[in-house]
N, C-alpha and C positions, 0 to 999 in steps of 0.2 A: 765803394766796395771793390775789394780787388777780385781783378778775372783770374780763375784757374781756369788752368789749359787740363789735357784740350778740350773746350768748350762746345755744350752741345749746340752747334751752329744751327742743326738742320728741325729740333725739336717742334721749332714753328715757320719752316721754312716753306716762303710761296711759292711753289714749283715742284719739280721734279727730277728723281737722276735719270738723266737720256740713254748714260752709258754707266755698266759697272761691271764688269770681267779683268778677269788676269792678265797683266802684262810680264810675259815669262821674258826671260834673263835668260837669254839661249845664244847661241855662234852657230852660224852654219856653216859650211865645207864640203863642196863639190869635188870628185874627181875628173880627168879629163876622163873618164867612162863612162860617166854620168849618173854614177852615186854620189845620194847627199848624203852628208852624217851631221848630223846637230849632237851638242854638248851644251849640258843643263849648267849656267854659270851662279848658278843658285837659285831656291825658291821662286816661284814667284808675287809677283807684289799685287793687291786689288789696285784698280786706276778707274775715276770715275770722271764722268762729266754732270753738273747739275746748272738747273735752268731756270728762273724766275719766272712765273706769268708777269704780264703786261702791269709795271706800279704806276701806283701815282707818283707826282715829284717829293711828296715828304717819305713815303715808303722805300725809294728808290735810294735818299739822301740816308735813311736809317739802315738799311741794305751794305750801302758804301761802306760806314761807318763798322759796322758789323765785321766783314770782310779785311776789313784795314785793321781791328785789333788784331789780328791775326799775325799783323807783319810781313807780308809775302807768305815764303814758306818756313820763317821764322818757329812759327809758332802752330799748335795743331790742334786738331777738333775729332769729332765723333763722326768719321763716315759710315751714312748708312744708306743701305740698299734699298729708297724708297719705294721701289715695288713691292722688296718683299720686305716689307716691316712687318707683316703676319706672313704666318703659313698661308700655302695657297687653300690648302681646306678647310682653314681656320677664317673666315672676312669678320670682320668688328661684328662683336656681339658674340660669337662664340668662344668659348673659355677653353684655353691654353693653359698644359702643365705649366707652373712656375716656378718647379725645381728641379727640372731634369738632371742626371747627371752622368757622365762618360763614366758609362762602367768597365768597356775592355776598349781593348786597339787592337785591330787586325796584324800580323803578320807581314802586309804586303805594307803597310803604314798610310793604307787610304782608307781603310776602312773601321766602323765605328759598330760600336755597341750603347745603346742610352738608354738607362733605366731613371725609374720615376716619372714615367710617364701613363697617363688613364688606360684604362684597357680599350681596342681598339685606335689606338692614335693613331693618325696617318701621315708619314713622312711623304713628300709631294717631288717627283721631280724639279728642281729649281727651288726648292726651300732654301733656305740661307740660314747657319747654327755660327752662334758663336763661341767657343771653348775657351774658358777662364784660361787665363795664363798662354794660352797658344794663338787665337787665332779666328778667322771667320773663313766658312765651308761655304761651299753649295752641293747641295744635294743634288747627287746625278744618277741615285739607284733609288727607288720606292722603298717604304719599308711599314710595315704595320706593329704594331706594340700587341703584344701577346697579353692575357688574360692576368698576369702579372707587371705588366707595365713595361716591359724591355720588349725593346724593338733590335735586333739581331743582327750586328752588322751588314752593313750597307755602306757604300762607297759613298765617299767625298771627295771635292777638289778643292783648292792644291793638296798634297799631300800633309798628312800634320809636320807641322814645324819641331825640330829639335824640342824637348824637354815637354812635349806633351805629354798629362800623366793620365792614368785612371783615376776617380775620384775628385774630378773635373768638373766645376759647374757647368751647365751648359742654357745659353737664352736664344728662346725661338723668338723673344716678340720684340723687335725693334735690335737686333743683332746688328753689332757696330764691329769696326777696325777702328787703329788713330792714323789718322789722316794728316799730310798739310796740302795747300794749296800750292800748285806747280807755278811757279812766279813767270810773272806777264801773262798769264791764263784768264785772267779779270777782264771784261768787258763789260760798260753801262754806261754806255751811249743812252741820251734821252732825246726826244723827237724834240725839234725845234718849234713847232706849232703849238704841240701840249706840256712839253715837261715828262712827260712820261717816259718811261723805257722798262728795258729786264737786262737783268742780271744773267750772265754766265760766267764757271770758271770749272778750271779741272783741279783734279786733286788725284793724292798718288799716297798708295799704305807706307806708313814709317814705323818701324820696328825698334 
């Protein structure tokens, strides 16, 4: 069976991401007065690190294997925020809309409006959305869903991406970017006594 990319690597992945925040694309420039000025040299990109628990050596060998269809940074997959595959007020077993959708854009272009959502929903600090055709948020302003299901702008990071529109799907549960892996970022080193080892590798949002 042939692999399509990008492949969801992480679906059954044993471990965890350590790290997942923005890497901005900025320049900075000091005067001799000692003003800095930064200039924004585009969007920024998500950049993650993810980490294996402790395998065995046939887990470890399929791990490899896994990692190496990949091709380096050749080829790409489905990063995802494994903290927040759920909302924070939502933990397994509680039912999440499954069809949200961006009803407006704010003005300043961080900020959202999402209708189709149950009355009372709670948007959580540090939530993670991910917007068809644009892109993956974090939520960094609370928001609650009114009695008709929209929850009323409220701020995200990074800013939306060029050609984001209204009428925009949008997934709270397991919210992905496409990823690839940062080449030479790979380590699985196995203990010489047991065979055993973990996995590490970084990855970096490709647009």
């Amino acid at each position: 069976m042939t692999i399509t990319y990008p492949v969801d690597l992480l679906a059954d992945f044993p471990g965890w991401s350590t790290k997942f925040e923005p890497l901005y694309r900025q320049e900075q420039s000091r005067t001799a007065g000692g003003v800095t000025y930064i200039k924004d040299l585009g969007s920024p990109l998500w950049s993650a690190s993810y980490q294996t628990r402790s395998l065995k050596p046939n887990e470890l060998d399929a791990w490899r294997a896994r990692l190496e269809a990949l091709e380096g940074g050749l080829q790409f997959f489905k990063g995802v925020p494994l903290s927040r595959a759920r909302p924070i007020a939502y933990p397994a077993g509680k039912a999440v809309p499954s069809n949200p959708v961006l009803s407006a854009i704010g003005s300043n272009n961080k900020s959202v409006t999402i209708s189709g959502l149950s009355s009372g929903y709670v948007f959580s600090v540090g939530d993670m959305v991910q917007i068809a055709g644009s892109g993956l948020y974090r939520v960094v302003e609370g928001a609650v869903a009114n009695s008709g299901g929209v929850a009323s702008l409220f701020e995200v990071r990074p800013h939306l991406w060029p050609g984001t529109v209204a009428g925009s799907a949008v997934t709270l549960i397991r919210p992905s970017c496409t990823m690839m892996i940062v080449p030479g970022s790979i380590t699985s080193d196995a203990e010489l006594a047991t065979g055993r080892g973990s996995i590490t590798f970084n990855a970096i949002e490709v647009r």
